[in-house]
PDB file of N, CA, C, O and CB in Angstrom:
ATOM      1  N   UNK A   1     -19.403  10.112  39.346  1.00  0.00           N
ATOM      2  CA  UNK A   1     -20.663  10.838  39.302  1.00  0.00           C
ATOM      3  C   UNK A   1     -20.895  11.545  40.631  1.00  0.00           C
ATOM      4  O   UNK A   1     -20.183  11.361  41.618  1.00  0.00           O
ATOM      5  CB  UNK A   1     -21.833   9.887  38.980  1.00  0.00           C
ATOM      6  N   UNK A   2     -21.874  12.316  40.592  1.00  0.00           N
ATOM      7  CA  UNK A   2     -22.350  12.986  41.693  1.00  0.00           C
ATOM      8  C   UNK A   2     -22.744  12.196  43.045  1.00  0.00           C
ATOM      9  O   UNK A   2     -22.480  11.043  43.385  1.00  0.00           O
ATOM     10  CB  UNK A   2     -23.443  13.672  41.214  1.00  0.00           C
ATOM     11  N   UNK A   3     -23.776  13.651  43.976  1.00  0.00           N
ATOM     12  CA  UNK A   3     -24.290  12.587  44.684  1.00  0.00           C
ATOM     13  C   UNK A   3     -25.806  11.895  43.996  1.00  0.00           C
ATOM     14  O   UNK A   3     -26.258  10.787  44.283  1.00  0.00           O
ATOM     15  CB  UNK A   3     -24.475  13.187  46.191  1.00  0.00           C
ATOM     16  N   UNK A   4     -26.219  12.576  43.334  1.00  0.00           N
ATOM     17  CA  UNK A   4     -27.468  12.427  42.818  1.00  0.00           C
ATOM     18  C   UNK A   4     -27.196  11.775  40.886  1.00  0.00           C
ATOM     19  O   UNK A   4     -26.873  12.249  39.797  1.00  0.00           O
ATOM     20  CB  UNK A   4     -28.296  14.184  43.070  1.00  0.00           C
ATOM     21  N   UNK A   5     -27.565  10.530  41.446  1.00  0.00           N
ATOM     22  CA  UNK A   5     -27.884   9.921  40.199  1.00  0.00           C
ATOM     23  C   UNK A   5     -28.958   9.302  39.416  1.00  0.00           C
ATOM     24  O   UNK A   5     -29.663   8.460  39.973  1.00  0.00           O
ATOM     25  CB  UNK A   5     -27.312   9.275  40.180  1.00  0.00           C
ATOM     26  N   UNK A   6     -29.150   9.590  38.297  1.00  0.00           N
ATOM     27  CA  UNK A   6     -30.590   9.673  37.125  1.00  0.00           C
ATOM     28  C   UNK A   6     -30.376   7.959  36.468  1.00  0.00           C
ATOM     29  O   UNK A   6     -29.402   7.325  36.063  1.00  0.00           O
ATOM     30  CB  UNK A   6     -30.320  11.344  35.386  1.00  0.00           C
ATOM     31  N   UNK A   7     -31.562   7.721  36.598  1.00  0.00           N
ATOM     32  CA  UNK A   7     -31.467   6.255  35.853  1.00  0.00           C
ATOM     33  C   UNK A   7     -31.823   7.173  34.282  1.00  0.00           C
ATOM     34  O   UNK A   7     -31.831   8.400  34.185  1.00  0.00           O
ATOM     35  CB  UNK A   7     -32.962   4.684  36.534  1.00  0.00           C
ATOM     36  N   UNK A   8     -32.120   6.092  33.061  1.00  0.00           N
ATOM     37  CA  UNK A   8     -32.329   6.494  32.101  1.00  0.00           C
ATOM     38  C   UNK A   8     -33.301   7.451  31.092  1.00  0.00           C
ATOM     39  O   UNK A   8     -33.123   8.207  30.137  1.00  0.00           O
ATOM     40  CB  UNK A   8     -32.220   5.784  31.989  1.00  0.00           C
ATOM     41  N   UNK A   9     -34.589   6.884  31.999  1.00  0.00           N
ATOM     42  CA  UNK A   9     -35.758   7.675  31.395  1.00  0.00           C
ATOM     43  C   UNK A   9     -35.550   9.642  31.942  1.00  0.00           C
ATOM     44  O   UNK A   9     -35.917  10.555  31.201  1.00  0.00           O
ATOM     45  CB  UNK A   9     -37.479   6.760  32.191  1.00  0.00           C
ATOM     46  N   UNK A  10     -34.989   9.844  33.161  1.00  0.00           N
ATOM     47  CA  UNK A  10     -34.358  10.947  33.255  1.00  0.00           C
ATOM     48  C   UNK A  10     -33.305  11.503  33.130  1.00  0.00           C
ATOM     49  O   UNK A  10     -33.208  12.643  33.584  1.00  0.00           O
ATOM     50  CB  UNK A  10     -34.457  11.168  33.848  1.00  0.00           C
ATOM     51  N   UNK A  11     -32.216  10.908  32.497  1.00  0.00           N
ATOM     52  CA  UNK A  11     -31.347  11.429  31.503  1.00  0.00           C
ATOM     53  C   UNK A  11     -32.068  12.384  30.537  1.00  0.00           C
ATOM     54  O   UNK A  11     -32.196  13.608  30.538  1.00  0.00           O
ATOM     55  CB  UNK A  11     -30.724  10.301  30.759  1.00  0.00           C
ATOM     56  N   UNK A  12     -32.494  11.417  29.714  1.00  0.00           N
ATOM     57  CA  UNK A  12     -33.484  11.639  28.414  1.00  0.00           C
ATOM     58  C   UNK A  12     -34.371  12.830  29.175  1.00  0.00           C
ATOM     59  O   UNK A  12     -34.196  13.821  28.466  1.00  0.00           O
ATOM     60  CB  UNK A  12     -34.569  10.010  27.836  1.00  0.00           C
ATOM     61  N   UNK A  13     -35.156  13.162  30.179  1.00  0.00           N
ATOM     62  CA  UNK A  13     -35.983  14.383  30.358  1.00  0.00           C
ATOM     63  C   UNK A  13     -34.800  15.595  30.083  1.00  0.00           C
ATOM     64  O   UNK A  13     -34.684  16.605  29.388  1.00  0.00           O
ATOM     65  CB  UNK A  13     -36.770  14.429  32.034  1.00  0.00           C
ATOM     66  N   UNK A  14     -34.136  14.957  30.919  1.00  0.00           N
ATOM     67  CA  UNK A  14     -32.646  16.627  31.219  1.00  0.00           C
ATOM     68  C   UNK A  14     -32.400  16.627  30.028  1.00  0.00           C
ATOM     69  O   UNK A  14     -32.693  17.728  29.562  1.00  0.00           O
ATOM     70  CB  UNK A  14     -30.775  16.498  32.272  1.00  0.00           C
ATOM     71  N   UNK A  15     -31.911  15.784  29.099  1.00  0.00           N
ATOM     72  CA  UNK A  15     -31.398  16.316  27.293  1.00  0.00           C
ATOM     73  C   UNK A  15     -32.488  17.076  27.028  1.00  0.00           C
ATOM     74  O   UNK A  15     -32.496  18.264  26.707  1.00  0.00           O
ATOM     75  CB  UNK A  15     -31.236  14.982  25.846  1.00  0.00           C
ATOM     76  N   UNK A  16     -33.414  16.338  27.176  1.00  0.00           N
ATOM     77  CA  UNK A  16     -34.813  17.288  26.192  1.00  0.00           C
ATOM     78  C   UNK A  16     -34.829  18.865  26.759  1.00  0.00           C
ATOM     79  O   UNK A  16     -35.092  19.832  26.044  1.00  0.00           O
ATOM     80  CB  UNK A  16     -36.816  16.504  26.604  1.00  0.00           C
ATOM     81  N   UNK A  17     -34.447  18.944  28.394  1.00  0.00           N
ATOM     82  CA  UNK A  17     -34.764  20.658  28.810  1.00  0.00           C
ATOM     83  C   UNK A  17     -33.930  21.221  28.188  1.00  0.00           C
ATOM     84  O   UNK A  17     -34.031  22.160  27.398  1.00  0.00           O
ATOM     85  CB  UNK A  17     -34.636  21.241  30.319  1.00  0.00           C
ATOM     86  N   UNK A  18     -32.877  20.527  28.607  1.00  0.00           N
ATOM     87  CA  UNK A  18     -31.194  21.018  28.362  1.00  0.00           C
ATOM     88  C   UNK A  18     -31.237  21.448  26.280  1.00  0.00           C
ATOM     89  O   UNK A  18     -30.317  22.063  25.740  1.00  0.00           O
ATOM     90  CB  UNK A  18     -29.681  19.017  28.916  1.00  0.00           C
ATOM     91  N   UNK A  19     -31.945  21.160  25.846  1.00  0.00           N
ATOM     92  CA  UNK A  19     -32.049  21.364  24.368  1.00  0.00           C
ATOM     93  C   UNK A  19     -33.047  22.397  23.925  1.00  0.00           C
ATOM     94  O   UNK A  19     -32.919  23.218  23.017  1.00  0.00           O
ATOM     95  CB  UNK A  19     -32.405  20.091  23.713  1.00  0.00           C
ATOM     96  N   UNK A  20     -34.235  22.171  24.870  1.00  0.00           N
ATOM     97  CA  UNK A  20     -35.466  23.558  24.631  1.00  0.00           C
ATOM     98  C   UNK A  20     -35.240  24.670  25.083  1.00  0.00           C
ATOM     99  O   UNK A  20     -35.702  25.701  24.593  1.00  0.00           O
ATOM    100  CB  UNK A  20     -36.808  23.452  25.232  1.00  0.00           C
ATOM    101  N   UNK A  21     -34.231  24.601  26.437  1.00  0.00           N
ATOM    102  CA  UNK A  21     -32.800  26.061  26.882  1.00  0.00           C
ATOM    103  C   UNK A  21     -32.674  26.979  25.641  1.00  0.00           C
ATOM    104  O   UNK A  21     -33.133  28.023  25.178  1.00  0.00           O
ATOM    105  CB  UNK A  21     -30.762  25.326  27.149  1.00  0.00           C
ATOM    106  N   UNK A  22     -31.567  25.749  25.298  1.00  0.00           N
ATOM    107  CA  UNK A  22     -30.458  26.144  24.568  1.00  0.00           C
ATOM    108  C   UNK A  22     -31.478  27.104  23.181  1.00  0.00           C
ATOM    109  O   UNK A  22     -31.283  28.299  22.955  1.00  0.00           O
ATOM    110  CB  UNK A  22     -29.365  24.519  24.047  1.00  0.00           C
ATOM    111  N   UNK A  23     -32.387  26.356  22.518  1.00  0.00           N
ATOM    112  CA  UNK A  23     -32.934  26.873  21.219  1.00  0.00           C
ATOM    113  C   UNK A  23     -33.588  27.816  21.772  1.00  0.00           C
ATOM    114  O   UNK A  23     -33.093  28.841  21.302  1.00  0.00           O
ATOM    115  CB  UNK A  23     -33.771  25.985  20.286  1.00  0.00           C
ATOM    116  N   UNK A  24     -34.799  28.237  22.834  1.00  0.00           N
ATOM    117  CA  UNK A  24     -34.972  29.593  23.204  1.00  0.00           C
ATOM    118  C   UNK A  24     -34.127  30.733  23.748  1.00  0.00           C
ATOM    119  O   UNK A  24     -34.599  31.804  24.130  1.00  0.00           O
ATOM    120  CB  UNK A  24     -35.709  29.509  23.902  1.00  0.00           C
ATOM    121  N   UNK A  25     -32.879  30.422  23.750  1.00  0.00           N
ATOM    122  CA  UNK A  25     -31.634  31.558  23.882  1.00  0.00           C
ATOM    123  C   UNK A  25     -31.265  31.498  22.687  1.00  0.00           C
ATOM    124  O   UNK A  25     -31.725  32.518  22.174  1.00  0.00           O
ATOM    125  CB  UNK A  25     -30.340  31.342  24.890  1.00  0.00           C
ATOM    126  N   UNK A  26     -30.785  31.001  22.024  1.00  0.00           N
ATOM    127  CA  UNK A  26     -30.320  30.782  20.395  1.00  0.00           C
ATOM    128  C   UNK A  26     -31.641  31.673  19.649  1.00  0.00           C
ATOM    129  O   UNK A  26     -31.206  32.598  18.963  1.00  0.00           O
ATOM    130  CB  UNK A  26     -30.284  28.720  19.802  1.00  0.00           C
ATOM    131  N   UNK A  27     -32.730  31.595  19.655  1.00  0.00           N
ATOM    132  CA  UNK A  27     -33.751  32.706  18.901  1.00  0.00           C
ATOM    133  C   UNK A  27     -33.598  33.789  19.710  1.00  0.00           C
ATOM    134  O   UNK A  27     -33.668  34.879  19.140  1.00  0.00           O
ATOM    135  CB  UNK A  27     -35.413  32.338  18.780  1.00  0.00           C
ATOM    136  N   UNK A  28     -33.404  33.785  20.913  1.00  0.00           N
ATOM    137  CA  UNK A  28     -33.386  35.425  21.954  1.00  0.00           C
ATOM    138  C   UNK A  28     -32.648  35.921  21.339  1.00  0.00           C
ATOM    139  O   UNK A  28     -32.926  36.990  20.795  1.00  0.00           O
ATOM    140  CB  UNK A  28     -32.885  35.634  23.579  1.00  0.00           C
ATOM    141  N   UNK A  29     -31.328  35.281  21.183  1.00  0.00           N
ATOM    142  CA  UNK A  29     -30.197  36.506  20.587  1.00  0.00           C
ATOM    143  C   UNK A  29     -30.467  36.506  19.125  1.00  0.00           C
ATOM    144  O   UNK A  29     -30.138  37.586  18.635  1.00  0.00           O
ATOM    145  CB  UNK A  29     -28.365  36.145  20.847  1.00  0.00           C
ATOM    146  N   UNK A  30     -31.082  35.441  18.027  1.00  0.00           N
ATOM    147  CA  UNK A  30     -31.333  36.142  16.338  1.00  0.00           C
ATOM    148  C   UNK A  30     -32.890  37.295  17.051  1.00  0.00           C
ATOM    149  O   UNK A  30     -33.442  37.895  16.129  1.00  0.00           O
ATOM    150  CB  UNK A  30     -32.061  34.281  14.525  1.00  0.00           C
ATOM    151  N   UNK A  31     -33.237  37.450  17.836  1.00  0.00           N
ATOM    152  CA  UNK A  31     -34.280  38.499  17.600  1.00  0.00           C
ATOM    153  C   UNK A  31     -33.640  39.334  18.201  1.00  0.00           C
ATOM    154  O   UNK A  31     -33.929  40.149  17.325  1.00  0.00           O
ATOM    155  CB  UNK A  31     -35.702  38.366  18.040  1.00  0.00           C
ATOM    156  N   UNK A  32     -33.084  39.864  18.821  1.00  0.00           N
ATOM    157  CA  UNK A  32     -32.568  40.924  19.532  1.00  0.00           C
ATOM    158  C   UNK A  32     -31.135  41.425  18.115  1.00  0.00           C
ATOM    159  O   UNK A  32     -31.026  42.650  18.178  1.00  0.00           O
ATOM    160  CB  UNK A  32     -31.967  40.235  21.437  1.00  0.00           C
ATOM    161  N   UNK A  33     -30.228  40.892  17.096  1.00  0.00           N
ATOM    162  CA  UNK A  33     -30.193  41.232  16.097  1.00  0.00           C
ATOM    163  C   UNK A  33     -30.703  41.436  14.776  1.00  0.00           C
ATOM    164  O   UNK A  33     -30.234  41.754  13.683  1.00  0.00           O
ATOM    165  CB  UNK A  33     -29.756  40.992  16.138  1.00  0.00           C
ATOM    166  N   UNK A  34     -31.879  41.130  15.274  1.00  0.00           N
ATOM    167  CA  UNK A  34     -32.916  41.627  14.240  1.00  0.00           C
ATOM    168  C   UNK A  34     -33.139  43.242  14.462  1.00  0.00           C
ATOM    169  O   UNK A  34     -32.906  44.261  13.812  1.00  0.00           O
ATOM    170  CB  UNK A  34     -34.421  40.768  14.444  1.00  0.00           C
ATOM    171  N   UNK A  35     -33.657  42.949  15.602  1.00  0.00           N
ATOM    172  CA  UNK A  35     -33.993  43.983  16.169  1.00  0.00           C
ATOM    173  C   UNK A  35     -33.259  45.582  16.023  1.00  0.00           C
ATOM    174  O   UNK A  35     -33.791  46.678  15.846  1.00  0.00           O
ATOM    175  CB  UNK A  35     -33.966  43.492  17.325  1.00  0.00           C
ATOM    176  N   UNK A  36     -31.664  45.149  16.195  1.00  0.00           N
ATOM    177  CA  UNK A  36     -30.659  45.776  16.067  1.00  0.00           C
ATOM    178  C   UNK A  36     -30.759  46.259  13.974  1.00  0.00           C
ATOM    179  O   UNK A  36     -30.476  47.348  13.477  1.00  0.00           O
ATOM    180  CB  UNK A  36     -29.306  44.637  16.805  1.00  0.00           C
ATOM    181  N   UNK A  37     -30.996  45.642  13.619  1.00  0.00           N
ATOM    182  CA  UNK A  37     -30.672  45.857  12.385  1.00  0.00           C
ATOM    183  C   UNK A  37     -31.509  46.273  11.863  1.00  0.00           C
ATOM    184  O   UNK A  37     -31.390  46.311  10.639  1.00  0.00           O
ATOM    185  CB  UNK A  37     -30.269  45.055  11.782  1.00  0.00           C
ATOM    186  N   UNK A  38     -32.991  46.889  12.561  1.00  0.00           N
ATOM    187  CA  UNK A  38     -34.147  47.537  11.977  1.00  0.00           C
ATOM    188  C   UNK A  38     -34.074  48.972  12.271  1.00  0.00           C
ATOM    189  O   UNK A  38     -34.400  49.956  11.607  1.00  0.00           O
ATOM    190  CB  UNK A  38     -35.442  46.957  12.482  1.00  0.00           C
ATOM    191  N   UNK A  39     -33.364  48.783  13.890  1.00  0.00           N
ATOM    192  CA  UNK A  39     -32.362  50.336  14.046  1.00  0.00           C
ATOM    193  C   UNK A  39     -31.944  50.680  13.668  1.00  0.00           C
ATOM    194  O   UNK A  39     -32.215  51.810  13.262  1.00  0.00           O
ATOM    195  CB  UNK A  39     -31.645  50.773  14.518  1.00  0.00           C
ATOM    196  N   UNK A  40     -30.849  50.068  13.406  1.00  0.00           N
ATOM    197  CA  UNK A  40     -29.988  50.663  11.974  1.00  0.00           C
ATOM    198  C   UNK A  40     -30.550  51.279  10.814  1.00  0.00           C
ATOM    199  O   UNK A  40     -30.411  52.428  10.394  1.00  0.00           O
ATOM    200  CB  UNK A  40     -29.307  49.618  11.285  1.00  0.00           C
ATOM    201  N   UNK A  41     -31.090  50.487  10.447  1.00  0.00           N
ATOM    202  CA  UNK A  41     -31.758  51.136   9.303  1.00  0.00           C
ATOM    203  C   UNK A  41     -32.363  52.540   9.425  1.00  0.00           C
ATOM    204  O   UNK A  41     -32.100  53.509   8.714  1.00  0.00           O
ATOM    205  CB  UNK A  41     -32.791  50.294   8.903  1.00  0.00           C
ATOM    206  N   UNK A  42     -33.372  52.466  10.633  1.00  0.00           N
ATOM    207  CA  UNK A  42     -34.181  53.392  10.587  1.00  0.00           C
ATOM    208  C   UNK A  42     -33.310  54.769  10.721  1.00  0.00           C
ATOM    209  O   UNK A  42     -33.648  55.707   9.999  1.00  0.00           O
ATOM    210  CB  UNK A  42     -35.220  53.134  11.609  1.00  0.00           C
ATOM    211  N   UNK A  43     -32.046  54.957  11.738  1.00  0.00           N
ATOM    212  CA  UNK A  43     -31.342  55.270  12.040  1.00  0.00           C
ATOM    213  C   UNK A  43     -30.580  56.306  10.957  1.00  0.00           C
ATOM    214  O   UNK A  43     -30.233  57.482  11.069  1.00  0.00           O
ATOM    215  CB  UNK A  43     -30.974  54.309  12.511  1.00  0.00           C
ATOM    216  N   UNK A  44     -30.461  55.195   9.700  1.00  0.00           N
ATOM    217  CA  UNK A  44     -29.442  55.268   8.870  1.00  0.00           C
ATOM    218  C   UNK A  44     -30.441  56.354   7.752  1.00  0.00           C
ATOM    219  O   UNK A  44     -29.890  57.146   6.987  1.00  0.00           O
ATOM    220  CB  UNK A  44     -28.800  53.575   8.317  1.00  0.00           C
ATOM    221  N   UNK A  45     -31.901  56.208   7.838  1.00  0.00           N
ATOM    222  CA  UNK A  45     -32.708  56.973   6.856  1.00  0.00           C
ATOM    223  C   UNK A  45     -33.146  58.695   7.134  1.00  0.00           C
ATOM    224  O   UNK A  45     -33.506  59.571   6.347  1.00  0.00           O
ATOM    225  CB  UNK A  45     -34.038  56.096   6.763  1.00  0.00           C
ATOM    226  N   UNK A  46     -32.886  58.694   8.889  1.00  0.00           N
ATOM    227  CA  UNK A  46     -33.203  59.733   9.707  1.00  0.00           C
ATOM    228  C   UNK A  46     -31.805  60.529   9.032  1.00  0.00           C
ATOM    229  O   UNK A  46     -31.950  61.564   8.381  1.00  0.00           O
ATOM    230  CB  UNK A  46     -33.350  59.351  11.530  1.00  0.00           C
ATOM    231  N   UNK A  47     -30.618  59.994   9.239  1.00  0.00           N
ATOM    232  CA  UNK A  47     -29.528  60.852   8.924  1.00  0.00           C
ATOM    233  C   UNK A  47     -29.236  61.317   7.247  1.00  0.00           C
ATOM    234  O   UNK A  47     -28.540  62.254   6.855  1.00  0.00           O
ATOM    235  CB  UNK A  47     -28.313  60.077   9.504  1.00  0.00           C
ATOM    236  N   UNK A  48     -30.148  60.157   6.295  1.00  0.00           N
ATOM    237  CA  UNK A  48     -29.904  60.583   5.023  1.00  0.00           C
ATOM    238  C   UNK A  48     -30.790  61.873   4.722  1.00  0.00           C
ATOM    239  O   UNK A  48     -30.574  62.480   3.673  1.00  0.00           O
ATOM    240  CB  UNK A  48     -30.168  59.427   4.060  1.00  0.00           C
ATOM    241  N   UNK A  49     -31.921  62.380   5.721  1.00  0.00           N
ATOM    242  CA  UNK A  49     -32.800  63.501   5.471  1.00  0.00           C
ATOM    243  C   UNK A  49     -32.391  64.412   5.031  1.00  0.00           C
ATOM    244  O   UNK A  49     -33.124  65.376   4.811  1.00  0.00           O
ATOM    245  CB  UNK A  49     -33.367  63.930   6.302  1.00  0.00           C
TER     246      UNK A  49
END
């Protein structure tokens, strides 16, 4: 291990950040292809004119 070591109850804090990270990047990128795919569209209706 490091120099810095976590007894248990702060393990358990770091999983919990380390997990609320991860799922607010995991929705950043489904909204930012959302996003992408409303472009498209709109994109795609401008050129059928």
């Amino acid at each position: 291990m490091g120099k810095y070591q976590l007894d248990s109850k702060s393990k358990a804090a770091v999983t919990k950040f380390h997990e609320k990270q991860k799922s607010a990047k995991f929705d950043k990128k489904q909204q930012i292809e959302k996003i992408r795919a409303e472009y498209l569209k709109k994109k795609q209706k401008q050129t059928d004119k």
